[in-house]
N, C-alpha and C positions, 0 to 999 in steps of 0.2 A: 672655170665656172664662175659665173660672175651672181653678185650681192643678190641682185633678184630670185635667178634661178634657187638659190639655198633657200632663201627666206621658202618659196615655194614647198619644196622639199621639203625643208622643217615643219609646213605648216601640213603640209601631206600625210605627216607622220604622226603628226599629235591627232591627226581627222583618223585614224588608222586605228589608233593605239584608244582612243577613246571609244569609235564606234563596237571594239572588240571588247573594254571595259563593260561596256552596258550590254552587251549579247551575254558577257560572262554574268552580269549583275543581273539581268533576266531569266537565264536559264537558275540561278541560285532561287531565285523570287518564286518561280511559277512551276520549277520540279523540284528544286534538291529540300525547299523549307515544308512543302506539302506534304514529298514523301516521307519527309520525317517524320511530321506530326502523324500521318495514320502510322507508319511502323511503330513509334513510340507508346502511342495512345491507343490502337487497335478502336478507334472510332473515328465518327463523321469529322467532315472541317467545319471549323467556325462561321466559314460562308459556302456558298454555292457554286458549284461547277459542273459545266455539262458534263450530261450523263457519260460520252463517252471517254474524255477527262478523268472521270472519278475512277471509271474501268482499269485507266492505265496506272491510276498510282494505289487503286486497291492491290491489282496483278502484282506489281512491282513489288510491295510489301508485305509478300507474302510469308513469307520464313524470317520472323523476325525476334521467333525465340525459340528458343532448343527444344526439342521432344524429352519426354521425360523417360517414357515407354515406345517400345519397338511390338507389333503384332501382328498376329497373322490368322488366316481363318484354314481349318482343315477338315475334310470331311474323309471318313473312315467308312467302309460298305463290310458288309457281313454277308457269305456266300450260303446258299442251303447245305444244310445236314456240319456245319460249322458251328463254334462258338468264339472262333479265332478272328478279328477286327484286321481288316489292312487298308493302309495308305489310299486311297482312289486320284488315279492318273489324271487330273485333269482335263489335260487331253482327249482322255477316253470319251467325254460327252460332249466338251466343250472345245473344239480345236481351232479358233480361233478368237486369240487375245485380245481386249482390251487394252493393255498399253503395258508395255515390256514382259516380265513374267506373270502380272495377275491376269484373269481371268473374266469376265463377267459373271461369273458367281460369285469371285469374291466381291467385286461390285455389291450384287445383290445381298450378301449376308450383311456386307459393314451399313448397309444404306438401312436396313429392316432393322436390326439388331435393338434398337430401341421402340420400334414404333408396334401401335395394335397389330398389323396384321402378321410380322411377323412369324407368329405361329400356326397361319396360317399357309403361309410363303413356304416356310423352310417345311411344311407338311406336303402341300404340293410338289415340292421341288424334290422331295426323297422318291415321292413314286417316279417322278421323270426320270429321276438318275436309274433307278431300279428297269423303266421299258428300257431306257436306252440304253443299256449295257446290255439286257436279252437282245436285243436289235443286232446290234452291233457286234456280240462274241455269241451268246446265245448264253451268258451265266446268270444263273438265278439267285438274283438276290433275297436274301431275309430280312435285311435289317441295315438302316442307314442313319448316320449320326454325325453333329456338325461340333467341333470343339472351336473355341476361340484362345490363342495364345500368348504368353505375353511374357516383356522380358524387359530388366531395368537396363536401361540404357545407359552407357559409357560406365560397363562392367569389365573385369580381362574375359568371363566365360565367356561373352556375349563377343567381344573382338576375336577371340580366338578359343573358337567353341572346339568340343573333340569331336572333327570329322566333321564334314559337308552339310550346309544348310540345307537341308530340302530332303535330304537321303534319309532312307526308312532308319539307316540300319547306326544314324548318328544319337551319341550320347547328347540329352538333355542337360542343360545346366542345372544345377539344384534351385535355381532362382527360378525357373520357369513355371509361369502358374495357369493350369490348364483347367478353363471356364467351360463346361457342357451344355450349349445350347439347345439339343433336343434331339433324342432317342427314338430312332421308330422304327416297328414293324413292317414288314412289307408281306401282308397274309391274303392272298384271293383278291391281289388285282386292285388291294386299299393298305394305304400307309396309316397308321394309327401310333400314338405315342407309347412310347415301352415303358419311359421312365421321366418323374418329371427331374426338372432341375435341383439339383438336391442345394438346400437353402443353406446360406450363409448364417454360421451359431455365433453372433456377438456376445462375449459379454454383457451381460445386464448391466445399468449404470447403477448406482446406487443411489438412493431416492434423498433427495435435499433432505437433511435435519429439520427443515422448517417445515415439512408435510409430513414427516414422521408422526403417527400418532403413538409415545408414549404408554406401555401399559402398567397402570399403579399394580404394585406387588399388593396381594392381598393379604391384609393382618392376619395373624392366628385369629381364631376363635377364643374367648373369654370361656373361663372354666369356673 
């Protein structure tokens, strides 16, 4: 190999080693420092990028802090001449999922759950479950109720609960705090509310000193 060809070679190499320098220095530039900044900051960038751009480094940064709470929604049906609540099969009205094991009901309650119509939704949606289960078995529902559940997350009950997630007949942890979103009737072909949400009793706070008014003890009377 003679003087020129190396010289070549060598200079081939640094063309090589550089052009890979700046794809690396690019790709750090225009993804790895963006997606930082929205993971870190859970906001907009300092500048502008096309829209579809933005898509892929909002997507990307999506799980960027732990959950605190783990929940789920469940709805309980009540049969005529009963006062006994049971589990309702999902399946049973709705048999085809939305995306692994939820449902699009559960869709629906998490999506409602805050908003006005809400109690309207989940009114409607008792009588549906109520024809559709006549429909379908021919049972006559009384009474349908939606509970919302909830559990602290990276607990031992919660890794390894007693018995099967999802199973009627599995022990509750004691942390588990069961929210009732709405109780109904199903009387003559109309869902009506049974019972409202029974409210949360805070603690009163204690009223600043500074707004306290004060009352002067009253002198005896003079004899």
């Amino acid at each position: 190999m003679n003087t020129t060809t190396l010289i070549g070679d060598i200079r081939q190499d640094i063309h090589t080693r550089a052009a890979r320098f700046l794809l690396l220095l690019l790709l750090f530039l225009l993804w790895l420092v963006p997606l930082a900044w929205i993971g870190s900051t859970l906001g907009n960038l300092p500048f502008r990028v096309p829209r579809s751009l933005w898509q892929q480094y909002n997507a990307a940064a999506l799980f960027t802090k732990r959950t605190a709470t783990w929940s789920d929604r469940r709805i309980e049906i009540r049969t005529a001449n009963s006062d006994q609540w049971r589990v309702l099969n999902m399946v049973e009205v709705s048999p085809m999922p939305l995306a692994g094991y939820r449902q699009r009901i559960d869709r629906i309650l998490s999506d409602t759950r805050s908003k006005k119509i809400a109690e309207s939704l989940r009114q409607r949606m008792a009588l549906w479950i109520a024809q559709r289960l006549k429909q379908q078995s021919g049972q006559e529902i009384s009474g349908v109720r939606y509970q919302h559940r909830s559990w602290q997350a990276n607990t031992p009950e919660l890794a390894l609960p007693a018995g099967h997630w999802g199973d009627n007949g599995s022990v509750l942890p004691a942390t588990t705090r069961v929210t009732l979103l709405g109780e109904y009737a199903i009387v003559n072909g109309r869902a009506t509310r049974e019972r409202a949400k029974p409210p949360v009793l805070d603690k009163v706070p204690s009223q600043p000193k500074v707004f306290r008014r004060e009352i002067a003890p009253v002198p005896p009377a003079k004899t």
